[in-house]
C-alpha positions in Angstrom: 92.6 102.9 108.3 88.0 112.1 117.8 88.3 114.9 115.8 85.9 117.4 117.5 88.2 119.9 119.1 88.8 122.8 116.4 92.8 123.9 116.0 94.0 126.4 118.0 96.5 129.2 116.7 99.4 127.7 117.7 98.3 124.7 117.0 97.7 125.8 113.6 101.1 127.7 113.0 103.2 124.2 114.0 101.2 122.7 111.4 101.9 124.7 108.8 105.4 124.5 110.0 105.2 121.0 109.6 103.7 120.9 105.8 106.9 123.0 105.2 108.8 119.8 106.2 106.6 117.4 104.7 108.9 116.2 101.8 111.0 113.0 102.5 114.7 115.0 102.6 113.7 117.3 105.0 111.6 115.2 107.3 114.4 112.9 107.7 117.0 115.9 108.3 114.5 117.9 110.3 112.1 115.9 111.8 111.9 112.0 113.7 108.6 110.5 114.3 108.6 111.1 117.9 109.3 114.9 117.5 106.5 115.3 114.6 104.3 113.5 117.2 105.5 115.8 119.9 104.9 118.8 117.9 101.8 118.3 116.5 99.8 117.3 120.6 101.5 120.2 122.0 99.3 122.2 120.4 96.6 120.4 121.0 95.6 119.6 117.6 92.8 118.2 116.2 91.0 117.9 113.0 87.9 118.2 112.2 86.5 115.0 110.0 85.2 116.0 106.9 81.6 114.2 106.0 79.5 113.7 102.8 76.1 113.5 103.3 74.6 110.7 101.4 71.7 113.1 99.4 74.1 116.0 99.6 77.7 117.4 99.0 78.3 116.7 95.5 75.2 114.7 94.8 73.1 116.3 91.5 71.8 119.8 92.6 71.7 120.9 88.7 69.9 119.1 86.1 72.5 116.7 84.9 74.5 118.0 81.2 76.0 115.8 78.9 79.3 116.6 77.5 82.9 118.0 79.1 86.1 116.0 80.9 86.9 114.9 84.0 90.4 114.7 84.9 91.1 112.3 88.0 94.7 113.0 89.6 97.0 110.1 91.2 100.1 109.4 92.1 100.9 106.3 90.1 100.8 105.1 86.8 98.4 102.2 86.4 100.3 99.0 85.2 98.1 97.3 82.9 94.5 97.5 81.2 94.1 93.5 81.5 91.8 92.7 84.0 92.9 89.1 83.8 96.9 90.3 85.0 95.3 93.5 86.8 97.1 93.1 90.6 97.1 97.1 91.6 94.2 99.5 92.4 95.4 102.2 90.3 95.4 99.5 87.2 91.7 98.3 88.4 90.6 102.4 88.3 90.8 102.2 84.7 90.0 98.8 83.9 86.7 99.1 85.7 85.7 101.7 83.3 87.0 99.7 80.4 85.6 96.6 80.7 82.7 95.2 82.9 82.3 92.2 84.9 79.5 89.5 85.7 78.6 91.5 89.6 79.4 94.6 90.9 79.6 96.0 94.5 77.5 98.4 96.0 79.5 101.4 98.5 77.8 98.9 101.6 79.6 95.7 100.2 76.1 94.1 98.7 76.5 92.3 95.6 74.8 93.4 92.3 74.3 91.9 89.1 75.9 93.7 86.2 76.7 92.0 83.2 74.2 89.2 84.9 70.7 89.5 84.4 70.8 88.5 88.1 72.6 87.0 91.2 73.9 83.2 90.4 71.8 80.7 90.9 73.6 78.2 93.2 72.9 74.8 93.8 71.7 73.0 96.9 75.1 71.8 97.7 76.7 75.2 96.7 79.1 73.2 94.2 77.2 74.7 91.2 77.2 78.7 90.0 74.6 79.3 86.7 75.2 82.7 85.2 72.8 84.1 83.3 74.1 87.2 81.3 71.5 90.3 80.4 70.2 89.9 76.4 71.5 93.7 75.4 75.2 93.6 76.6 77.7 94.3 73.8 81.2 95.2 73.1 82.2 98.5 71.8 82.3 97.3 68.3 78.4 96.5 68.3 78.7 92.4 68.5 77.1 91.1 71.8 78.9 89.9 74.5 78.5 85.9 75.5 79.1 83.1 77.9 81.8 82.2 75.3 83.8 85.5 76.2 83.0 84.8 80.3 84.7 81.1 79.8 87.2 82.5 78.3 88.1 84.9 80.5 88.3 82.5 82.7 89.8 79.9 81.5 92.8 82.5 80.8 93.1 82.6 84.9 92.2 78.8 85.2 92.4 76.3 82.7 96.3 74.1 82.7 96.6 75.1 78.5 96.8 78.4 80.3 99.4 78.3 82.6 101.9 80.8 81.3 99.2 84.1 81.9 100.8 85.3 84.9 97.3 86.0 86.5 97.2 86.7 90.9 93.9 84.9 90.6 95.2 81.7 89.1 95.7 80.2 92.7 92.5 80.3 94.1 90.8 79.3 90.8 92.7 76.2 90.2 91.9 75.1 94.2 88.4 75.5 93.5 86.8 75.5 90.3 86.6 72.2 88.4 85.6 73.3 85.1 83.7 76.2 83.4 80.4 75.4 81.1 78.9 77.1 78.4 75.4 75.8 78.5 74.3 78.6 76.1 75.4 81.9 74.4 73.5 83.5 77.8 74.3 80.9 80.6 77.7 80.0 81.6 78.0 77.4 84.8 80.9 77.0 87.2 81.7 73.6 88.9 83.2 73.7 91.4 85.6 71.1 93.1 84.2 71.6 97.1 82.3 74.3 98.9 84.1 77.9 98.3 81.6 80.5 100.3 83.0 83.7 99.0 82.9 82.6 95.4 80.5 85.2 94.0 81.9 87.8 95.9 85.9 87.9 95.0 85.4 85.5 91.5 82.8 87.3 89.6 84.3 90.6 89.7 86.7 90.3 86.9 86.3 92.3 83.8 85.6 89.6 80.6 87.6 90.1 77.7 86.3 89.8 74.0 87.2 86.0 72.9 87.6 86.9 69.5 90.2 89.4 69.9 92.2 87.5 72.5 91.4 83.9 71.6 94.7 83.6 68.9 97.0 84.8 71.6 99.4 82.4 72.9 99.5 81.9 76.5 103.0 84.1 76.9 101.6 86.5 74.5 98.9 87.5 76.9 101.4 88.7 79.0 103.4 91.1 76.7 100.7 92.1 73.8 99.9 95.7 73.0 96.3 94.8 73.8 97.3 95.0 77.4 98.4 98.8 76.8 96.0 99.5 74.3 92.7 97.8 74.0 90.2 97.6 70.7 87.0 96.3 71.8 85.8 96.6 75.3 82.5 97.0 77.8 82.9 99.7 79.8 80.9 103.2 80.4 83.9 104.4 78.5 86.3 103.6 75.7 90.0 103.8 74.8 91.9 106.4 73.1 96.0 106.9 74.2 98.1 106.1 77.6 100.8 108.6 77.8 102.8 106.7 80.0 103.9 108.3 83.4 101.7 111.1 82.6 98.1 110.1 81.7 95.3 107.6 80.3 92.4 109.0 78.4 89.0 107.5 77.6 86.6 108.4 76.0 82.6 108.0 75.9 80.8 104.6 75.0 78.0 105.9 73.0 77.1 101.9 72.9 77.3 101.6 76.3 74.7 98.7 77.1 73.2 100.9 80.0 73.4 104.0 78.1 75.5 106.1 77.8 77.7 108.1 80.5 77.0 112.2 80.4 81.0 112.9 80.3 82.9 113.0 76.7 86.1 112.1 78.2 87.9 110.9 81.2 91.7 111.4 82.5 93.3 109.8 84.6 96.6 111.8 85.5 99.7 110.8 87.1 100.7 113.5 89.2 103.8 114.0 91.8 102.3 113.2 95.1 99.3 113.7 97.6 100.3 117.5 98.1 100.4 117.9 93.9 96.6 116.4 93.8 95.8 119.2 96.8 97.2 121.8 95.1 95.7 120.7 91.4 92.4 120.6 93.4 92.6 123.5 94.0 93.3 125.3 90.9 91.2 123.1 89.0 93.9 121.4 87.1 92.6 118.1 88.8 88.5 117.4 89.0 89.0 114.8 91.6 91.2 112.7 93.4 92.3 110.9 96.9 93.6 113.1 99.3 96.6 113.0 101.2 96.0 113.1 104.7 98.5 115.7 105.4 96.6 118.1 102.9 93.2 117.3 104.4 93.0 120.7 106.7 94.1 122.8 104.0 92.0 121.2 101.0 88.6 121.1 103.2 88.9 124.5 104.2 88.7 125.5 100.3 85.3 126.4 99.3 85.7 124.9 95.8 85.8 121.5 97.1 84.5 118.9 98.5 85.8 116.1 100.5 84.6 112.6 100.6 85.8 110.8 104.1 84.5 107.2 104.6 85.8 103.6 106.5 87.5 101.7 103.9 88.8 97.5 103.8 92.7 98.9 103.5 95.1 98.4 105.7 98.7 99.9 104.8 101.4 96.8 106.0 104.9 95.7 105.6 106.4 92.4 104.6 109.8 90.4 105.6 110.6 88.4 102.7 110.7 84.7 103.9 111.2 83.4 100.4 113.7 80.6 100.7 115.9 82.3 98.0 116.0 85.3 99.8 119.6 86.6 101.2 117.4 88.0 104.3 115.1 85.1 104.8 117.3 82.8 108.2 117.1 86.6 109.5 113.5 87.0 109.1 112.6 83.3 110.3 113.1 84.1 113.9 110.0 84.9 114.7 111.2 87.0 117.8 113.4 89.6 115.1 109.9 89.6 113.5 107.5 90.5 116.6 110.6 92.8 118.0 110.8 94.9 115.1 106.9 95.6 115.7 107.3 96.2 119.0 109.8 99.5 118.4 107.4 101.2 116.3 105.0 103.7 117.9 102.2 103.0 115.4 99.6 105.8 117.2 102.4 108.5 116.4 102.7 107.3 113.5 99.2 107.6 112.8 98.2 110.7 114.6 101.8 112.5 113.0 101.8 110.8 109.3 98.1 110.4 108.7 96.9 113.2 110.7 94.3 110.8 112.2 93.2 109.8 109.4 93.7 106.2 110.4 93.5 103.8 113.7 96.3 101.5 114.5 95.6 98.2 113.7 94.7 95.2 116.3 94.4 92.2 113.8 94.7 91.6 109.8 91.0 92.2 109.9 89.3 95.0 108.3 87.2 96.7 111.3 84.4 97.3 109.0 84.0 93.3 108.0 81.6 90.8 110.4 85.2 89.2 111.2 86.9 91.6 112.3 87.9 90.5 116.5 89.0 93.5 117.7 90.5 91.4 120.7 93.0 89.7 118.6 96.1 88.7 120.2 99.0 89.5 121.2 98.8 92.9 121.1 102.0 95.0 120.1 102.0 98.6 122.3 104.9 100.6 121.9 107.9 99.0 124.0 111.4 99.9 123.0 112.4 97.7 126.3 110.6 95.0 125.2 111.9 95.3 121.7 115.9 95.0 123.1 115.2 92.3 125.6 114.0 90.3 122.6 116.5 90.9 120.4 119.1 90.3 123.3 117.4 87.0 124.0 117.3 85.6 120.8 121.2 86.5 120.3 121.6 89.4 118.4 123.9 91.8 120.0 125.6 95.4 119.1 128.4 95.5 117.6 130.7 99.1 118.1 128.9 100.9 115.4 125.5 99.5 117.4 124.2 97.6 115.0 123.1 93.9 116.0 124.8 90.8 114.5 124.5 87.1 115.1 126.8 84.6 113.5 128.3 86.8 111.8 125.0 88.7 110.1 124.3 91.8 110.8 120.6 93.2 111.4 120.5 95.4 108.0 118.1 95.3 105.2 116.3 97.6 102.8 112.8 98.4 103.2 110.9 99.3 99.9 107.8 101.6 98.7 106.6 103.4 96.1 108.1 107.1 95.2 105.0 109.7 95.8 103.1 108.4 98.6 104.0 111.0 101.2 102.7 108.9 104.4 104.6 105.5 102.8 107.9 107.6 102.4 107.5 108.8 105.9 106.5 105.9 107.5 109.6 104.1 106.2 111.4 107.2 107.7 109.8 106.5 111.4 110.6 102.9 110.9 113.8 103.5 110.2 114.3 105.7 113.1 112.8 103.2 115.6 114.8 100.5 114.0 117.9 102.4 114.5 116.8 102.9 118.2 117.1 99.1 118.6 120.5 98.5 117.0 118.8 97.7 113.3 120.4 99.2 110.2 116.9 100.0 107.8 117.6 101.8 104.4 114.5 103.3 102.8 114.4 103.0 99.3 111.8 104.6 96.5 110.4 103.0 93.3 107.4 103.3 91.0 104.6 101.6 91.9 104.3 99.7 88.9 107.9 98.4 89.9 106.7 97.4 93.7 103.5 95.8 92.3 106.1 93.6 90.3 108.4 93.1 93.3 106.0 91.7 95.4 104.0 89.4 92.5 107.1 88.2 90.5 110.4 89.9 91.0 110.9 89.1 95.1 114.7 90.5 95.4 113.3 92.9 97.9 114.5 92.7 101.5 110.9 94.4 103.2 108.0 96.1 101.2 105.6 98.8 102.8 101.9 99.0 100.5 98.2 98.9 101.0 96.1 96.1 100.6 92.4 96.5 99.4 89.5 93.8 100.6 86.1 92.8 98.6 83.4 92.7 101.5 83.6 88.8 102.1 87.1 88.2 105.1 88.5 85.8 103.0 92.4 86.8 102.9 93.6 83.4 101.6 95.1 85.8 98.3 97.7 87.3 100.9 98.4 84.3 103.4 97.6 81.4 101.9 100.9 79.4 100.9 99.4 78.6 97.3 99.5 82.2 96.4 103.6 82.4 96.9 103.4 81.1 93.3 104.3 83.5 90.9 102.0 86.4 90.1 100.4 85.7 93.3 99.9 88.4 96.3 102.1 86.3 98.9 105.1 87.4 97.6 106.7 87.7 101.7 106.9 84.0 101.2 104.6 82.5 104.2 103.8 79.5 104.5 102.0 77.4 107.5 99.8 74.3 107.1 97.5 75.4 109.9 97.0 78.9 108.4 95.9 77.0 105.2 93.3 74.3 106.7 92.0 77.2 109.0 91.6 79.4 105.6 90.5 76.6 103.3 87.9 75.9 106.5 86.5 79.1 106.9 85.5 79.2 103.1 84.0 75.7 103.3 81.1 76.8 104.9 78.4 78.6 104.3 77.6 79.2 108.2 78.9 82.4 109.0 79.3 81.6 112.8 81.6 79.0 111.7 83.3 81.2 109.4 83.7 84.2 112.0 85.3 81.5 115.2 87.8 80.3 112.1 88.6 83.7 111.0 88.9 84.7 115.3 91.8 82.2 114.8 93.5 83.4 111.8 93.6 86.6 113.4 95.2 85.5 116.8 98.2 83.4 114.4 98.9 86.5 112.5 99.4 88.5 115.7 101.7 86.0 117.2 103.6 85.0 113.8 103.5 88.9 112.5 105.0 87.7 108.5 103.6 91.2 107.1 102.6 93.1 110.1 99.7 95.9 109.9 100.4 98.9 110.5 97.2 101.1 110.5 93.8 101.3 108.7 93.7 103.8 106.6 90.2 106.0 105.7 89.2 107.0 102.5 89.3 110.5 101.0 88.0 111.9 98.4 87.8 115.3 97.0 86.2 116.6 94.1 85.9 120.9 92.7 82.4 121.7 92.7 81.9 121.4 89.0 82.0 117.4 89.6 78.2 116.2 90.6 76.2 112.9 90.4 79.3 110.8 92.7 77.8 110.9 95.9 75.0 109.0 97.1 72.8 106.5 96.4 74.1 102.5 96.1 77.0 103.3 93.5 78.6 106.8 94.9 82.0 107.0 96.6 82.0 104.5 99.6 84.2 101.9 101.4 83.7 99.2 98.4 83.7 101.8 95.5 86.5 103.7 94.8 88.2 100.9 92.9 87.3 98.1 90.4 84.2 99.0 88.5 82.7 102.0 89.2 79.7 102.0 88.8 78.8 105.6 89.9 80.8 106.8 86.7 77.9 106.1 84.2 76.0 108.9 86.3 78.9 111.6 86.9 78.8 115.0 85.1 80.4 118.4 85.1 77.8 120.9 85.7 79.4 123.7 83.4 79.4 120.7 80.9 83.2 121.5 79.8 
């Protein structure tokens, strides 16, 4: 998602010119994709990559001190604090400190108990998952939490009486759990229907919610009640207190915090601009922390107030053709020619050497190349070939009109393309796409929303024509949740619309094994079909960057710091951040 060779001063200078040009108007009046690439290697750029040693960098170097804020900047709004509807990463930030689940993830990918007194004991035909939960876990209001509040968390993203909760799990739940157990008020046991290898690993990371505070709530009313934008009793290291929407969440310290309590009084999460407005709070200490924007890394890691955090994440940034059947572009996107044509005319390496300042690598497969599946010899392979990309389209009848835009029967080659308002590199890349698109004879129209609102386009709403996001991965190469055909149901993360019985056995294979050999040949194959059939090609791999003022200490390091499976869902590492002037 080679940086040894130190900027030169020219180099330098077109940089800076470039950051001058780095908002959306003015790279698309000033600058295409080829001449910011151009630009940029004719000075012979390069940056330097910015590391975090493990026992160093912001690790504790003061005694830890209780008390004082910590202010996280990002650039979207989270959507909900239900970790049972939670389908966004900025939603799961603020959830994981909210409420916590049965198993966390280490920065590795290893699995940990957390509300379990330890890893599920399976059975010998791996159909049967006993949870044991810890005897001093409680919610917030003092009353311990049970294997009644686990079923019926679950149940909320399982059971048929709860069918309305518009839950992106409810897919892969229904395939293969066959009922949920309470065999105690400690032990809860899943059945399930056949072997499912990655259970543990993406099922028993959901935050549980409080039975008796949700248990009246009608199906539909799970979806709209106040307790989704403002919750009573939680879990978490911290508690609620207000969501100022569009400008910031605040929480506050669990005192009754089962593992103790956290050092901090109070955390905020702030909605800022975009990736330049977090660089710039870093810097004057408006913001304590936050991911950086690639295109602020040079000028951020220079600062001697901060500290930056660069590490391989599972994220890949992609785009989607919507191949819903009630989609008005859908025959156009069908042809699977259009499809691998269009990927063909962009020049993904500029795209990630210009937009991401080589902060990512272009991406051979839907694999992320930190998992034990990833086949970096995945095919085909799409290089950069405008020729290519005509001759296609030529061949599979669409031709220019006099305004050089391609039509066949009568449809011409135009769509949309969506992503959200505030992400720099997305509102470029669009730009670049639209630019290489235009090269070919396609009309592509960049459009901004809120996140929030693309989250909903792609899990519910689907009038889009193409999306551009970022995908996060648990550790386990399971990607049935993006292209699985059960998960084009409502609320689920297939929201492009593919569907293709031999993608399904292959991905209901792969997890019906416990042999990872067998696993890795199956999930060798899924990579080769997405390469040919490209529904929601990758673009890049993007890395994860951090940075944090020097006041921040106790995040990196050790099992829970910032890593490539930590810096969403529950963070762990925040029960052992402080601020070392303790303000």
């Amino acid at each position: 998602m080679s940086r040894d060779q130190a900027p030169g001063e020219e180099g330098y200078r077109k940089f800076e010119d470039f950051l001058k040009h780095w908002s959306r108007r003015d790279f698309m009046k000033n600058i295409s994709i080829g001449a910011a690439y151009t630009a940029f290697l004719a000075g012979g750029v390069e940056f330097m990559e910015a590391c975090a040693n493990a026992g160093s960098g912001n690790g504790p170097s003061v005694a830890a001190k209780k008390g004082g804020h910590l202010t996280q900047g990002s650039i979207s709004d989270i959507k909900s604090m239900n970790p049972v509807l939670q389908s966004d990463t900025a939603s799961a930030e603020v959830i994981g400190l909210l409420y916590d689940s049965l198993m966390n993830t280490t920065a590795s990918g290893e699995l940990r108990p957390l509300l379990a007194k330890e890893l599920p004991k399976t059975s010998s035909d791996g159909l049967t998952y006993t949870i044991t939960l810890r005897d001093n876990i409680k919610w917030t209001d003092g009353s311990p939490i049970t294997a009644d509040d686990v079923k019926f968390t679950y149940d909320l993203m399982f059971d048929p009486q709860y069918k309305a909760v518009n839950s992106p799990r409810r897919g892969d739940l229904e395939t293969y759990v066959q009922s949920i157990t309470v065999k105690d008020a400690k032990t809860v046991v899943f059945q399930l229907k056949k072997v499912y290898a990655p259970f543990a690993v993406n099922q028993l990371q959901y935050g549980i919610l409080p039975k008796k505070v949700w248990g009246s709530l009608s199906p539909t009313d799970v979806n709209t009640t106040d307790l989704n934008t403002a919750p009573t009793v939680t879990s978490g290291i911290f508690k609620f207190q207000k969501w100022d929407k569009g400008q910031q969440v605040t929480l506050t310290r669990n005192d009754s915090y089962w593992q103790g309590a956290p050092y901090l009084d109070t955390f905020i999460y702030k909605v800022v601009a975009d990736g330049v407005a977090i660089g710039n709070q870093l810097k004057t200490g408006e913001i304590d922390m936050g991911q950086i924007d690639p295109a602020v890394l040079a000028d951020v890691q220079g600062n001697p107030d901060l500290q930056i955090v660069n590490f391989p994440v599972a994220i890949f940034t992609f785009y989607a053709y919507n191949q819903n059947a009630t989609a008005k572009v859908a025959q156009m996107f069908s042809d699977k020619a259009v499809r691998q044509a269009l990927l063909y005319a962009i020049d993904r390496q500029g795209m990630a050497d210009s937009l991401y300042f080589k902060q990512a690598v272009v991406a051979t497969s839907s694999m992320p190349p930190v998992s034990w599946a990833y086949n970096k010899d995945a095919k085909p392979q799409y290089p950069h070939d405008v020729a290519k990309a005509n001759s296609m389209l030529d061949a599979a009848g669409w031709t220019k009109g006099a305004d050089g835009i391609r039509a066949k029967g009568g449809q011409k080659l135009s769509f949309t393309m969506i992503t959200n308002a505030g992400n720099k590199v997305r509102e470029n890349s669009l730009v670049a796409m639209q630019d290489a698109w235009k090269q070919i004879g396609v009309d592509a129209t960049p459009k901004l929303i809120t996140f929030p609102q693309l989250v909903a386009q792609i899990t519910n709403d689907r009038s889009y024509d193409v999306f551009l996001v970022g995908f996060s991965w648990q550790a386990d190469p399971d990607q049935s949740a993006l292209w699985h055909s059960r998960n084009t149901a409502a609320g689920g993360f297939n929201g492009f619309g593919y569907k293709s019985s031999n993608m399904d056995k292959i991905l209901d294979d792969a997890v019906a094994t416990l042999d990872q050999s067998k696993r890795k040949q199956l999930y060798f194959q899924m990579q080769d079909i997405l390469n040919d059939e490209v529904p929601a090609p990758i673009l890049v791999f993007n890395k994860g960057i951090w940075g944090m003022t020097k006041r921040v200490q106790g995040v990196t390091g050790g099992d829970f710091g910032l890593g490539t499976y930590t810096q969403f869902q529950n963070k762990a590492w925040m029960k052992s951040a402080f601020v070392a002037d303790g303000k």
